[in-house]
C-alpha positions, 0 to 999 in steps of 0.5 A, spaced: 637 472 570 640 469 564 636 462 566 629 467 567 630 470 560 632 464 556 625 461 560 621 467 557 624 467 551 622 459 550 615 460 551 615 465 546 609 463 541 613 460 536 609 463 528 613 460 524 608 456 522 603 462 521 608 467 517 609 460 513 601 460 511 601 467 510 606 466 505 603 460 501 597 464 500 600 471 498 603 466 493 597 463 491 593 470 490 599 473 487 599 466 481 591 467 481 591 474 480 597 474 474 593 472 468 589 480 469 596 483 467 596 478 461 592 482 456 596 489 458 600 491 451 604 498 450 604 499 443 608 504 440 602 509 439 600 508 446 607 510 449 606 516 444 600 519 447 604 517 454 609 522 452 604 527 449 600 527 456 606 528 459 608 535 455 602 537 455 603 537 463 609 541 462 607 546 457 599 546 458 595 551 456 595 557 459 589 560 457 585 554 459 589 554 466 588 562 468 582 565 464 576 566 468 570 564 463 565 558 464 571 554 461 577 555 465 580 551 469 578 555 475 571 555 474 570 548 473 574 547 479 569 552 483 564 547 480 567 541 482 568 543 489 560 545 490 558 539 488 562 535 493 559 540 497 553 540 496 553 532 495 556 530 502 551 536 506 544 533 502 548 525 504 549 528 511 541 531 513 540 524 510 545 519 514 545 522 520 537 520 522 538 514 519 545 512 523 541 514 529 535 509 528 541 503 527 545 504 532 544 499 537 544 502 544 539 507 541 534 503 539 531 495 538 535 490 534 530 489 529 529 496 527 536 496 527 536 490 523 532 493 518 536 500 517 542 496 517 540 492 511 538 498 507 545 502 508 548 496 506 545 495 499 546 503 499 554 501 499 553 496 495 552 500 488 558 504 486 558 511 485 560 510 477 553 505 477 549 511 480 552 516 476 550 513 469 542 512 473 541 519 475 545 521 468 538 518 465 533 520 470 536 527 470 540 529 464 547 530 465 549 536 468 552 538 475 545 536 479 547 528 477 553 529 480 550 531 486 545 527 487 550 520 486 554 523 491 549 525 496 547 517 495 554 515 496 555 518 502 550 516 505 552 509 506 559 511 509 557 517 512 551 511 517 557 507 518 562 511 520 556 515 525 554 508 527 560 506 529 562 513 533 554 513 536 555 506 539 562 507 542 560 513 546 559 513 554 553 509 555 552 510 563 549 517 560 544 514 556 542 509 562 542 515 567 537 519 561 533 513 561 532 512 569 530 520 569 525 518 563 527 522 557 524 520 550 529 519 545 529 525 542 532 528 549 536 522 549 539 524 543 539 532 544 542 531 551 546 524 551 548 524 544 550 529 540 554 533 545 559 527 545 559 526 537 559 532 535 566 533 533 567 526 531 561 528 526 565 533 524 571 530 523 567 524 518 564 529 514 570 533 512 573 527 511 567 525 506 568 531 502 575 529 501 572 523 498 567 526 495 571 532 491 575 526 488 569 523 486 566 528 483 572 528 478 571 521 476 563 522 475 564 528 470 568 523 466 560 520 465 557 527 465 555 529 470 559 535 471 565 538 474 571 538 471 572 531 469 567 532 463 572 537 460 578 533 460 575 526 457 573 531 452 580 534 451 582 527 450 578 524 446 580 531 441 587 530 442 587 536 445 594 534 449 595 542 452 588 542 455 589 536 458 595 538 462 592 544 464 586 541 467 590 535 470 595 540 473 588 544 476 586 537 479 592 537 483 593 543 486 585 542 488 587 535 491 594 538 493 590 544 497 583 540 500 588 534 503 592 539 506 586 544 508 582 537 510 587 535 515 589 541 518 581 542 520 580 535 522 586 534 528 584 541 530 576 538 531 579 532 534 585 535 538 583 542 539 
C-alpha cells in the first residue's frame, strides 16, 4: 500500500518550475507598473479635504438627504435608477437580435463574423468616451445618460447572450431543422424557451452595472446623481457631498442585495 503511494506521489507533475515563472513575471510586472505610483503626493491640503470628506459623511446634510424636492437625494437617486432602466431595456431590444445573428449554431460563419466585429468595436469604446459623444449631440441631461448605457450594454449583453445561445441542447435545433422550420421557428421553438431565464439573469445583472455606471457619467452631465456631487465638490460643499454618498451606498447596498436575490431565484428556482 505504501510502495503504490509513494509510486503515485512520484509521478505527480513536479510545478515547480511553472510556479517559478509565475513568480518572475509578477515580479516583472509589479517593477514595470511601480513608476505609476511614483507621482502620488499627499500634501497637507489634500489629507485636508480627506478629512472634511469624512465629516461631511458623518454629519451630512440632512435636508439634502431626506427632503422630497427635485434636488434631494431621493429624487436623484429615483433618476439614477430610471436611467439604468431605461439604458439596459433599450440596450437589450438592440442585443437580443443582434446576439441571435452572431451565434454560430444559428446561422453561417461569415455573418457571424461580420456582426462579431461589430459588437467588438462596440466594447471597445469606454462608457466615459460615449458619454462626453452624446453630451454634444444631445445636450447634457439624463437622455445622454441613457443613450450611452444602452450603447454600452449592447456590447456585454451580445457577449453574454452569444455565449448562452451556443451552449444550448443542439439536438433541439437538429430535430427543428429536420421538420423544416425557418429561423424565426427555430428561434421561438428551439431557443428561447431554454434561455429565457439565463436572458434574465444577464440582463438583471447589467442593471447592476448600469446603475454604477449612471453615477459616473453624471459626473460628465449626463445625469443622475453624479452631476450634483461633482458640484458639491467643486463648491466645497462637504456636507452635501456626504449626503449624496451615503445615498449612493444604500441604493449600491440595496440593488446588490435585491439583484442577487432575484438572480438565484431565476437560476435556481
Amino acid at each position: 500500500m505504501n510502495n503504490n503511494l509513494e509510486n503515485v506521489l512520484k509521478k505527480e507533475p513536479r510545478r515547480a518550475l511553472q510556479y517559478s515563472l509565475i513568480a518572475i513575471v509578477l515580479v516583472i510586472l509589479l517593477a514595470v507598473s511601480s513608476p505609476a505610483l511614483h507621482g502620488a503626493h499627499v500634501t497637507t491640503k489634500g489629507i485636508e479635504i480627506g478629512w472634511n470628506i469624512l465629516m461631511g459623511i458623518l454629519m451630512p446634510d440632512t435636508s439634502l438627504l431626506f427632503g422630497l424636492n427635485d434636488s434631494s437625494v431621493a429624487y436623484l437617486i429615483l433618476q439614477t435608477i430610471a436611467i439604468a432602466f431605461l439604458g439596459t431595456l433599450v440596450g437589450a431590444v438592440i442585443a437580443v437580435p443582434l446576439s441571435f445573428i452572431s451565434a454560430t449554431n444559428i446561422v453561417p460563419r461569415p455573418v457571424v463574423i461580420v456582426t462579431r466585429f461589430i459588437i467588438m468595436a462596440i466594447r471597445t469604446v469606454p462608457s466615459l468616451v460615449y458619454g462626453l459623444m452624446f453630451i454634444r449631440v444631445t445636450g447634457p441631461g439624463p437622455f445622454a445618460g441613457v443613450m450611452t448605457l444602452a450603447i454600452v450594454s449592447i456590447g456585454m449583453i451580445s457577449k453574454l447572450f452569444i455565449e448562452t445561445i451556443e451552449d444550448l441542447d443542439s439536438g433541439i435545433l437538429e430535430s427543428l431543422d429536420a421538420c423544416g422550420s425557418t429561423f424565426f421557428q427555430k428561434i421561438r421553438y428551439g431557443v428561447l424557451p431554454q434561455l429565457s431565464s439565463d436572458f434574465i439573469s444577464i440582463l438583471v445583472y447589467r442593471f447592476d452595472m448600469n446603475l454604477r455606471e449612471a453615477t459616473i457619467l453624471g459626473l460628465v452631465g449626463a445625469g443622475g446623481i453624479g452631476a450634483p456631487m461633482i458640484f458639491a465638490m467643486g463648491a466645497y460643499h462637504w456636507h452635501q457631498v456626504g449626503a449624496i454618498l451615503i445615498g449612493l451606498f444604500i441604493l449600491v447596498f440595496v440593488v446588490e442585495i435585491i439583484s442577487n436575490k432575484l438572480r438565484q431565484k431565476i437560476l435556481y428556482g
